[in-house]
KOLBA-207051 format. One line per field, with one value per residue (C-alpha): residue number from 0; chain; x, y, z. Coordinates in pm, 1 decimal. Last residue first. Layout:
pos [NUM;...]
unit [A;...]
c1 [X;...]
c2 [Y;...]
c3 [Z;...]
***
This chain:
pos [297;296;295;294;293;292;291;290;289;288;287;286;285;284;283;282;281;280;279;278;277;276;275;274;273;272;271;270;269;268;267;266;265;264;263;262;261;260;259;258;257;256;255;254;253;252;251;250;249;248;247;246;245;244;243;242;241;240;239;238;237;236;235;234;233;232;231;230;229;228;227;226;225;224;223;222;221;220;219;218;217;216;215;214;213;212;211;210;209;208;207;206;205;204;203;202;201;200;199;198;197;196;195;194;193;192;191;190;189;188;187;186;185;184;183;182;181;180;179;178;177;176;175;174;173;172;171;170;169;168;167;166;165;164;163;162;161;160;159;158;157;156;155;154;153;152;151;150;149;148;147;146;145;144;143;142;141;140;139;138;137;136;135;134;133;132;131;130;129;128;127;126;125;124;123;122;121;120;119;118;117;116;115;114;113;112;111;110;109;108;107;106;105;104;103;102;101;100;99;98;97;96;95;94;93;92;91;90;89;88;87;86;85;84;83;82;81;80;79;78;77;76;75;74;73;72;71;70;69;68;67;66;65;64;63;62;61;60;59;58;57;56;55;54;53;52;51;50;49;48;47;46;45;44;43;42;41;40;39;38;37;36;35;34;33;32;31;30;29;28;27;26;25;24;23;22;21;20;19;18;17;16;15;14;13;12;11;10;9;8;7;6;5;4;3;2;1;0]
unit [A;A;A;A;A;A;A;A;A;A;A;A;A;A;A;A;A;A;A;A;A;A;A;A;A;A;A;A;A;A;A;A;A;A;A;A;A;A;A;A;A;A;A;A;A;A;A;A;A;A;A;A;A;A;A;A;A;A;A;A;A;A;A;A;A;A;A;A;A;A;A;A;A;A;A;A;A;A;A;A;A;A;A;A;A;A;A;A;A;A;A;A;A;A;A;A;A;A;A;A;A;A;A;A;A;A;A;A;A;A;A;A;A;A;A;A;A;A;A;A;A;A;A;A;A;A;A;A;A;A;A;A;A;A;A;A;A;A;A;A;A;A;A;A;A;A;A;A;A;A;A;A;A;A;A;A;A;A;A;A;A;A;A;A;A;A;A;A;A;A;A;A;A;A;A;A;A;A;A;A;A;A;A;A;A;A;A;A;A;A;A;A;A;A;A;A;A;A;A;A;A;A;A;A;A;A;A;A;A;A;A;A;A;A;A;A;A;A;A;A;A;A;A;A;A;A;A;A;A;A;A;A;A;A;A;A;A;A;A;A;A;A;A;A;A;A;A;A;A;A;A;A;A;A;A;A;A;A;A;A;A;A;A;A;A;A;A;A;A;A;A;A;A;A;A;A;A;A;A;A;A;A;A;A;A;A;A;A;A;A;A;A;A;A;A;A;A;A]
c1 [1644.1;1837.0;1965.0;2145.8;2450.6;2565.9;2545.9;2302.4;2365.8;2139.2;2075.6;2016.0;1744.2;1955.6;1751.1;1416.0;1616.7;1644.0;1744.9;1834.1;1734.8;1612.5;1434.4;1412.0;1179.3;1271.2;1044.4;1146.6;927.6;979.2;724.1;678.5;308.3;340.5;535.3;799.5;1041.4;850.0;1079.0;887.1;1036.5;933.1;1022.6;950.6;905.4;999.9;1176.8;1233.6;1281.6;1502.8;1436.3;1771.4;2012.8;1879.3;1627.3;1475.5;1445.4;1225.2;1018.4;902.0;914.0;652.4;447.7;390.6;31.4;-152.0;110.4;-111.2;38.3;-98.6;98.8;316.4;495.5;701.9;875.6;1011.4;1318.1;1413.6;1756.0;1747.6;2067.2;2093.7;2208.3;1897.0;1644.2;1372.8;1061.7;870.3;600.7;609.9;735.1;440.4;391.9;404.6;450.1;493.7;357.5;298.3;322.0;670.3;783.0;821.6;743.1;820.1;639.7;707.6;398.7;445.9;678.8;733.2;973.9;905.4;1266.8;1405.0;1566.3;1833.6;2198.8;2022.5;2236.4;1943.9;2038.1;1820.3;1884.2;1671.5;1658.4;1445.4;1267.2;1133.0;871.4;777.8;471.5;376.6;101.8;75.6;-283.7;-618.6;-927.0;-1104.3;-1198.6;-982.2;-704.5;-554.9;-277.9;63.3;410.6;630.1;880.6;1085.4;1142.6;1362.4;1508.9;1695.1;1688.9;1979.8;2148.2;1926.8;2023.7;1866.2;1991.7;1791.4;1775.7;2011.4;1981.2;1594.8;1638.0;1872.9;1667.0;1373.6;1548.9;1660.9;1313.8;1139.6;1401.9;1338.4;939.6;983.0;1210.3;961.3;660.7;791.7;920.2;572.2;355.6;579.1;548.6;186.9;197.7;421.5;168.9;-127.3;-11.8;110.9;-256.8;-415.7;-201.1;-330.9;-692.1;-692.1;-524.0;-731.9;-991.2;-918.1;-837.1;-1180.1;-1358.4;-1170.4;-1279.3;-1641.4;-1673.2;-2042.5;-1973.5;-1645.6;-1762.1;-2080.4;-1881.8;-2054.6;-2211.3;-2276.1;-2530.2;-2552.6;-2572.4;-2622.9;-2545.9;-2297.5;-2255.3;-1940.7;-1672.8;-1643.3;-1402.8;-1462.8;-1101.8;-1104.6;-727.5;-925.0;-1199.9;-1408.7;-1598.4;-1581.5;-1899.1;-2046.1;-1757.9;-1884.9;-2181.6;-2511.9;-2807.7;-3039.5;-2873.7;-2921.5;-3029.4;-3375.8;-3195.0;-3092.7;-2631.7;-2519.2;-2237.1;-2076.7;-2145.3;-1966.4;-1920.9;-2043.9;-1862.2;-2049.7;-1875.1;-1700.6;-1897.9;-1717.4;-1821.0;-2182.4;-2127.6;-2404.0;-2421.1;-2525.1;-2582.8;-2565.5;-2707.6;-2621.4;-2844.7;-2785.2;-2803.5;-2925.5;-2663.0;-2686.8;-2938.1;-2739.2;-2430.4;-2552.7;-2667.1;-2352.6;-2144.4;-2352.1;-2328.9;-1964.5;-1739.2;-1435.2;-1125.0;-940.5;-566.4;-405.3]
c2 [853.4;944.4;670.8;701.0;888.3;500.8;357.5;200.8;-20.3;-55.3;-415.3;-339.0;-246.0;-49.6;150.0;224.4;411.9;433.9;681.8;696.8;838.0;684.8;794.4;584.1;605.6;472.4;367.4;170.1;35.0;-155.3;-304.0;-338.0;-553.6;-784.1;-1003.6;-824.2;-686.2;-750.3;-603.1;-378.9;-279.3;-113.1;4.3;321.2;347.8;531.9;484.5;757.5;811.5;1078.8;903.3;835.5;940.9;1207.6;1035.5;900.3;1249.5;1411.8;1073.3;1141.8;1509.8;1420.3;1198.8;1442.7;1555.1;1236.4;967.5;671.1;390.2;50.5;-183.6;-116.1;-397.2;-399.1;-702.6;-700.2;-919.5;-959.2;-995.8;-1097.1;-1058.4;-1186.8;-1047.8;-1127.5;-1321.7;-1178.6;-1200.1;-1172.4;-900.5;-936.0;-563.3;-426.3;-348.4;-12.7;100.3;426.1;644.0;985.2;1298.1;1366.2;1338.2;995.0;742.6;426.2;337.3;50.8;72.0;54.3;-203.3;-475.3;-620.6;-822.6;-810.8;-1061.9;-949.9;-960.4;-959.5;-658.6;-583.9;-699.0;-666.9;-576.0;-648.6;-573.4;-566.7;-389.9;-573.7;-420.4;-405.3;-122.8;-61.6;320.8;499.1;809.3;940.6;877.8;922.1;601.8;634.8;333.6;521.4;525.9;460.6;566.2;427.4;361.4;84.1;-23.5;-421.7;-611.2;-321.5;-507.6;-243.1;-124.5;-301.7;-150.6;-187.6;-137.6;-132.6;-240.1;-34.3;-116.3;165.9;186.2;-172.9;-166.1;126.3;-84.8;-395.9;-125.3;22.5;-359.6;-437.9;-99.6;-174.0;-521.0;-440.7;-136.8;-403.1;-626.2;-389.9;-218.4;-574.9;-689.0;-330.4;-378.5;-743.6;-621.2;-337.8;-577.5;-825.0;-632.2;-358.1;-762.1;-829.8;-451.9;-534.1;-899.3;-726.6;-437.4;-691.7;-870.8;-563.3;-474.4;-866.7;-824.2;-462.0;-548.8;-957.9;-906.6;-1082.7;-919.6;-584.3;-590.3;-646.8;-897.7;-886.4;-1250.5;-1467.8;-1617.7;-1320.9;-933.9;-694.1;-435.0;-119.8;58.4;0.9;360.6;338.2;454.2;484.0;342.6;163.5;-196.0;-336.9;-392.4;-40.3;249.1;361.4;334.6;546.8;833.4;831.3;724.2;973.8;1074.5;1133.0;1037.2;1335.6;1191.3;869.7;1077.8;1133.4;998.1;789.8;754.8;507.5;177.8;41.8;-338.0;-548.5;-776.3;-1110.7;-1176.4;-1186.2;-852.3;-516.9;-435.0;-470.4;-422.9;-148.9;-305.6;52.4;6.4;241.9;277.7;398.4;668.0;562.5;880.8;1081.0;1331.3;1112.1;808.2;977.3;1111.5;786.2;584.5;850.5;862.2;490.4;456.0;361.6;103.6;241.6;9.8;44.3;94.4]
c3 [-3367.7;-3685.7;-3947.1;-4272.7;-4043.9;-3899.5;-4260.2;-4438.3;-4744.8;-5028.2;-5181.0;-5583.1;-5781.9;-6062.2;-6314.1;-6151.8;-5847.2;-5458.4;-5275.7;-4889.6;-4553.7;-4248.3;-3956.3;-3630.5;-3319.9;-3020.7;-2730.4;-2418.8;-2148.9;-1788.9;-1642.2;-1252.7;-1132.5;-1455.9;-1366.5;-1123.0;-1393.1;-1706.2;-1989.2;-2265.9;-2629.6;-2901.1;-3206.5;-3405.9;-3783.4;-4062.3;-4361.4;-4578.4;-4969.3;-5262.9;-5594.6;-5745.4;-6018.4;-6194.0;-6387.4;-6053.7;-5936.7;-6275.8;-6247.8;-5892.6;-5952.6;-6265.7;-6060.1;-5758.1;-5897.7;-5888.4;-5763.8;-5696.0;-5538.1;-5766.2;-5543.4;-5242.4;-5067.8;-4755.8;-4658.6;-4290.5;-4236.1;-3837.9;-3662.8;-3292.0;-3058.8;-2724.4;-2371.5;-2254.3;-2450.1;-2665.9;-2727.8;-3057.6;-3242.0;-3606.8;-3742.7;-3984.7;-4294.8;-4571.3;-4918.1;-5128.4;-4840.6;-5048.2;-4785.1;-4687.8;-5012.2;-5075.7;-4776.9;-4679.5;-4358.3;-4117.3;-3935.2;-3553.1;-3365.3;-3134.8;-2892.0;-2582.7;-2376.5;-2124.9;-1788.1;-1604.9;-1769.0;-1997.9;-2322.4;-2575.3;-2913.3;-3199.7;-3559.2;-3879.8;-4265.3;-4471.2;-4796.4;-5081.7;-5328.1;-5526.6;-5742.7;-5886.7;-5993.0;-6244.8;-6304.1;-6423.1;-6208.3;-6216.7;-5866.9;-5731.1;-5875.1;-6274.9;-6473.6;-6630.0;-6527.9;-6242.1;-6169.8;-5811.8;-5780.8;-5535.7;-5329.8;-5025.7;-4808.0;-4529.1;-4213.3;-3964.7;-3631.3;-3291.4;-2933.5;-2640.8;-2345.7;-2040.2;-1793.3;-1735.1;-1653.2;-1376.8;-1229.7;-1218.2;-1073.7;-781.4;-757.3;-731.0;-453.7;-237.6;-321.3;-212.4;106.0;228.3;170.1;408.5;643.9;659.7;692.8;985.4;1139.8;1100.2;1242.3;1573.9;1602.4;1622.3;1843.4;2078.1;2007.0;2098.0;2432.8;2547.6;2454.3;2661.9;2962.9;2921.4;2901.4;3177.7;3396.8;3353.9;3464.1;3767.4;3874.5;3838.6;3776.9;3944.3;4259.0;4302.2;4204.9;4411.0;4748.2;4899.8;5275.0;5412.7;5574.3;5235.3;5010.9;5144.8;4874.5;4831.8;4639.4;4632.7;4832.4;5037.0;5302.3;5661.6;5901.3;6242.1;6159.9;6182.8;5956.6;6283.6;6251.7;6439.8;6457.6;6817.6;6932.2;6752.4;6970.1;6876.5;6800.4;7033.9;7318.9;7644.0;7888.2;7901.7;8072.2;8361.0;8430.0;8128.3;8130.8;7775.1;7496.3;7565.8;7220.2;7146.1;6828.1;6639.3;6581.4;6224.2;5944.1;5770.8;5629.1;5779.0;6147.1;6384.8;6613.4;7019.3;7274.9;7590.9;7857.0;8222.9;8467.3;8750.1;9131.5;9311.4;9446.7;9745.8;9942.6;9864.4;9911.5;10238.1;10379.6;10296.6;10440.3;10764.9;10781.8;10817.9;10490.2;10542.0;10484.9;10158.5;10140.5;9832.0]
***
């Protein structure tokens, strides 16, 4: 480019013509980093009461690059510098912590409840399969008859003084039990061994002695039962009508019973059965009397 030097008339008239105009500067301090403050040019103006009042947009871009305004929260001023609240304050940092912390807990957490389901699934799956066993192995009971030792009747009286027929009997009943389980034990008791006449006069009575039993074992218990001074009141005459025909018609009664501990005693296992027998007995020949497999109804 080539430079014409200006005459005098053109310096006069663009003095005349054009006044020299001020430039303004306006300094906007940085809020977001400590690096240097950065100056924007605001635009030529032609008379200083034609500035404008406010800054121009180019007096807010900011040094953080790109020109675009981002909201960080709060911030304080600490040590010739501008802090983001969050990092001073453990914001954002101390949050994911604990949802760090809480998510390695629920981990924890599910992987001990599952723990605790499985375990307890297994022990109730191995308690039901013991419990089945059992149910399907109950013991077995046999009665091998009654040893009648003595069996007389004659006239007397009650506790009241009323008089009337009594009777004495003694007796003895003998019985097995066999345990088929391969797993378990037994405890075996029973109710009142009853003999009874007529459905309503219990001639003598006692009691099976509670024991435990081995599996896969057999047990055989004597129970002596022992009536003295029965009274008969009006049933005396059938009594003595039946025992001069042959035999006085009788029942034993009782019902045994049987319980297996499976898990201690968290899972039992129970068994009930109740036996009636039927057989006759007489004054004339007290003798051992057999049962067979139709004396005895459960």
């Amino acid at each position: 480019m080539k430079m014409y030097p200006k005459s005098d008339s053109d310096v006069t008239s663009l003095d005349l013509s054009s006044p020299k105009r001020p430039t303004y500067y306006v300094q906007s301090p940085s809020r977001d980093s400590d690096k240097s403050s950065s100056v924007a040019l605001t635009t030529h103006q032609t008379t200083p009461t034609e500035s404008p009042s406010h800054p121009s947009i180019a007096s807010r871009v900011s040094n953080g690059g790109g020109g675009g305004f981002r909201w960080k929260g709060r911030r304080k001023y600490h040590g010739g510098r501008w802090w983001p609240a969050d990092k001073e304050e453990g914001g954002d940092g101390r949050y994911e912590d604990l949802y760090e912390d809480n998510r390695g807990v629920s981990i924890v957490t599910c992987r001990l409840i599952l723990g605790v389901v499985a375990t307890l699934s297994i022990f109730f799956l191995l308690c039901s399969v013991l419990f089945g066993a059992s149910q399907s192995s109950p013991p077995i009971v046999y009665i091998k008859g009654v040893n009648v030792r003595s069996f007389y009747y004659g006239e007397g009286s009650d506790n009241t003084g009323v008089p009337t027929k009594i009777m004495n009997v003694k007796c003895s009943v003998v019985i097995t039990t066999h345990n088929p389980s391969t797993l378990f034990g037994i405890h075996v008791s029973s109710t009142a061994v009853n003999l009874i006449y007529s459905r309503q006069f219990t001639l003598a009575n006692a009691r099976l002695k509670s024991y435990h039993q081995p599996k896969q074992s057999n047990h055989t218990s004597r129970i002596n039962l022992i009536g003295s001074k029965v009274p008969l009141y009006g049933a005396g005459a059938e009594l003595v009508a039946s025992d001069n025909s042959g035999g006085v018609p009788v029942k034993l009664e009782f019902e045994i019973r049987s319980r297996a501990n499976i898990v201690g005693n968290l899972v039992k296992s129970r068994h009930r059965k109740h036996l009636s027998c039927f057989f006759f007995i007489s004054s004339y020949n007290t003798t051992f009397v057999k049962f067979t497999h139709k004396t005895c109804i459960s």
